[in-house]
LODOVO-816125 format. One record per residue (C-alpha): residue number from 1; x, y, z. Coordinates in steps of 0.05 Angstrom, whole numbers, plus 5000, padded with zeros to 4 digits. Example, Ala and Ser with C-alpha at 12.3 -4.5 7.8 and 13.67 -1.06 7.14 Angstrom:
// LODOVO-816125
+-----+------+------+------+
! seq !   c1 !   c2 !   c3 !
+-----+------+------+------+
!   1 ! 5246 ! 4910 ! 5156 !
!   2 ! 5273 ! 4979 ! 5143 !
+-----+------+------+------+
// end
This chain:
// LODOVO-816125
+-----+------+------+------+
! seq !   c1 !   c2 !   c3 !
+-----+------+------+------+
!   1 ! 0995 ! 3199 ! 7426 !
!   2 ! 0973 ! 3171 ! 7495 !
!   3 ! 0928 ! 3212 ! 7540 !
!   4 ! 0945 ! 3200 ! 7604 !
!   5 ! 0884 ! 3205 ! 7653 !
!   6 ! 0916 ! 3224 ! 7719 !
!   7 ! 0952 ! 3286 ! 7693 !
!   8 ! 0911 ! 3301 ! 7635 !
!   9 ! 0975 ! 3312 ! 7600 !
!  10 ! 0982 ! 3283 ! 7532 !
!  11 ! 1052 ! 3245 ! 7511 !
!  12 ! 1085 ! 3190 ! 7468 !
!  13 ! 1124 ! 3132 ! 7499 !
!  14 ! 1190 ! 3123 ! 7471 !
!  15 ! 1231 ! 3076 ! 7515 !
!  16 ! 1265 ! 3090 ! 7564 !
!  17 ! 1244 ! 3168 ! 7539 !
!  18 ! 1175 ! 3205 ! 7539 !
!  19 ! 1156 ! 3248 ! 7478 !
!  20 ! 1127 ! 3324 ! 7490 !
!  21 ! 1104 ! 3359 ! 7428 !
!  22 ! 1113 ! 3431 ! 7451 !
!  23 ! 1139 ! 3468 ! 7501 !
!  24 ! 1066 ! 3495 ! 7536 !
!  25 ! 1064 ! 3409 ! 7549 !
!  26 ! 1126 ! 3410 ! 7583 !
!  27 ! 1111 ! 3462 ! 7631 !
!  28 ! 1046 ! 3429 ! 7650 !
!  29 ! 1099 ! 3364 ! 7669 !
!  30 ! 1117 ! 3360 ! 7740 !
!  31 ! 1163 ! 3303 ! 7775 !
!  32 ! 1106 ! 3291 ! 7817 !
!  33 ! 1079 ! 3250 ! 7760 !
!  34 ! 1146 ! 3215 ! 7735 !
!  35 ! 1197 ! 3223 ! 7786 !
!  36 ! 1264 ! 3255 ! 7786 !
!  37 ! 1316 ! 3228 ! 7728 !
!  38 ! 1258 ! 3221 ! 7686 !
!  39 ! 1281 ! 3244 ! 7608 !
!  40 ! 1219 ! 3276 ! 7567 !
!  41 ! 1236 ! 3292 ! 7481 !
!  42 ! 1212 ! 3356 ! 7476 !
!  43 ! 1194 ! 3357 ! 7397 !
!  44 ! 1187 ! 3436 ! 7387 !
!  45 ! 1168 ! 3500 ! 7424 !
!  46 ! 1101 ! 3533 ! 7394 !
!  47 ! 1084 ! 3480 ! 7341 !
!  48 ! 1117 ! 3410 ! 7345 !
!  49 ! 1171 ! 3397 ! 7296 !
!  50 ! 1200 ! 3472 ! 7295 !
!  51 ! 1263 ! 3452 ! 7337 !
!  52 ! 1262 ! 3518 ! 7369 !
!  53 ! 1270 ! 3493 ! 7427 !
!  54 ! 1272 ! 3419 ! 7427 !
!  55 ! 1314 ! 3364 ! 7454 !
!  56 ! 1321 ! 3314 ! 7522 !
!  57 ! 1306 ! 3342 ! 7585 !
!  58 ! 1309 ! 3325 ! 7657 !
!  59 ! 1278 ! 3348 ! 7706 !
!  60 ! 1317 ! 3375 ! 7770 !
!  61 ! 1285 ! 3389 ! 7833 !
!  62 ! 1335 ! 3428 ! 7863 !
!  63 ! 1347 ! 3474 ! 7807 !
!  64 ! 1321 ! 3553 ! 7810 !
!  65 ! 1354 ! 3577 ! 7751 !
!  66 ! 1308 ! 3626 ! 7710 !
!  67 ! 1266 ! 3604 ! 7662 !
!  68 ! 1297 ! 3623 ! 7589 !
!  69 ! 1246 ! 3581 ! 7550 !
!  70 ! 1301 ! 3543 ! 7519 !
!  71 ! 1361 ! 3503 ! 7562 !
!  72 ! 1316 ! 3511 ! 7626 !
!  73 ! 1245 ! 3503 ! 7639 !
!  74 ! 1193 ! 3527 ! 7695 !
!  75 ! 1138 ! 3478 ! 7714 !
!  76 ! 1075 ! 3521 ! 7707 !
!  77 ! 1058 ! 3493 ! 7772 !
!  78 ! 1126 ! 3510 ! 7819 !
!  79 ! 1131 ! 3568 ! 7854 !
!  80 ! 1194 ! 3535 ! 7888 !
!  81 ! 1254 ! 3501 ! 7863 !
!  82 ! 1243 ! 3454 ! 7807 !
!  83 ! 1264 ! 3455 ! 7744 !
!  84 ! 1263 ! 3422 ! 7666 !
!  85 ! 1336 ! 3431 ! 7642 !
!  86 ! 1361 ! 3409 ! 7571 !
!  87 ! 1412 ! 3361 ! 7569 !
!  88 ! 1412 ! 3335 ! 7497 !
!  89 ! 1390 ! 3397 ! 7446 !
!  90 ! 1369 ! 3367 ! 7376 !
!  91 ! 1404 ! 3396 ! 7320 !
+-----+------+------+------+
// end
């Protein structure tokens, strides 16, 4: 796992992809960091590996779609628009 010092967030690399373990690291994932179109592997929701909810996501700033913990995601840090939405869910 790489710990990335500017955002203090914690991450794998996987080409062209990043890696997220759980879905509290996603939220704390902003496009300020990445940029829009950037895909982040989410690998689980509380724990890593338990696939509830995992998959590719993208992040889309002009989304305000409510934040179901699964296909769509709220930054913790957007009060705006700005949203993580699924577009690859792992089986």
């Amino acid at each position: 796992m790489a710990y990335n010092s500017v955002t203090g967030l914690n991450f794998y690399v996987q080409s062209p992809k990043l890696y997220t373990p759980t879905l509290a690291d996603l939220r704390l994932i902003t496009s300020k960091y990445y940029g829009e179109g950037v895909i982040i592997t989410l690998g689980g929701g509380a724990a890593e590996y338990d696939q509830n909810p995992s998959g590719d996501y993208r992040y889309d700033a002009a989304s305000v779609l409510a934040d179901d913990g699964d296909a769509t995601v709220l930054p913790a840090d957007n009060a705006g628009a700005g949203r993580w939405r699924q577009i690859v869910k792992s089986a």
